[in-house]
C-alpha positions in Angstrom: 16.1 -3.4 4.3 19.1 -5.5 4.9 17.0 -7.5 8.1 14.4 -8.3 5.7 16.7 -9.8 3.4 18.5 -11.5 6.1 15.2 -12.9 7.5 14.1 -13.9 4.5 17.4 -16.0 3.3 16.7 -17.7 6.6 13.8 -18.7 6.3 14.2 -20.1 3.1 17.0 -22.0 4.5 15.2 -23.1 7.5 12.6 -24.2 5.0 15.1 -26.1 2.9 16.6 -27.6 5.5 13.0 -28.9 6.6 11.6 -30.6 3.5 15.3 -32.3 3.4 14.7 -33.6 6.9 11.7 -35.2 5.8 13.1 -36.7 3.0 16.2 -38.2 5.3 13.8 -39.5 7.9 12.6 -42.9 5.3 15.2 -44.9 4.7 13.8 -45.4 0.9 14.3 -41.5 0.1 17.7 -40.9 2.1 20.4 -39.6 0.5 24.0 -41.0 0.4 25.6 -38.0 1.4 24.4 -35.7 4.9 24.4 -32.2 4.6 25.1 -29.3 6.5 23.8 -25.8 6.3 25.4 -23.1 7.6 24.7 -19.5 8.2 27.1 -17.0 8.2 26.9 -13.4 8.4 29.3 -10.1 8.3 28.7 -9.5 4.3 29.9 -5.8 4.7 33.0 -7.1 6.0 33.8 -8.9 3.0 33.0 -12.0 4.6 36.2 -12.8 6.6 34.8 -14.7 9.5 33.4 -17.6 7.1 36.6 -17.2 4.8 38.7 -18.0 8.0 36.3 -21.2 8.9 36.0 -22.7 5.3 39.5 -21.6 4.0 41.6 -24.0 6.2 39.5 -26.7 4.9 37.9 -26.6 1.5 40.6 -28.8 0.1 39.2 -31.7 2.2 35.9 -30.9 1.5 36.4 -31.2 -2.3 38.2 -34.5 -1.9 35.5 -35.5 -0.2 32.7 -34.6 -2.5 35.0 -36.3 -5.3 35.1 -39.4 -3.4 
């Protein structure tokens, strides 16, 4: 159960993350911002790995997105 949904959430991503490259590649359909995707894991651990990794910088990311 839980691999399916993992795999799947992936793969959605991965598909995301495609159709996003294709519209980056023209100039005339690029967006002003880049974007990252990221893929974390450890969701029965209440998610403390990616907590450490964002925590420390989320301020700067939200200054950045209100820029």
């Amino acid at each position: 159960m839980g691999s399916d949904s993992n795999g799947s959430g992936i793969v959605a991503l991965l598909e995301v993350a495609r159709l996003f490259s294709l519209l980056y590649s023209n100039p005339k359909t690029r967006g002003q911002y880049n974007l990252l995707f990221g893929l974390t894991s450890g969701g029965p651990y209440n998610y403390n790995g990616t907590h450490k990794v964002i925590f420390p910088v989320w301020k700067f990311i939200y200054l950045l997105i209100e820029l």
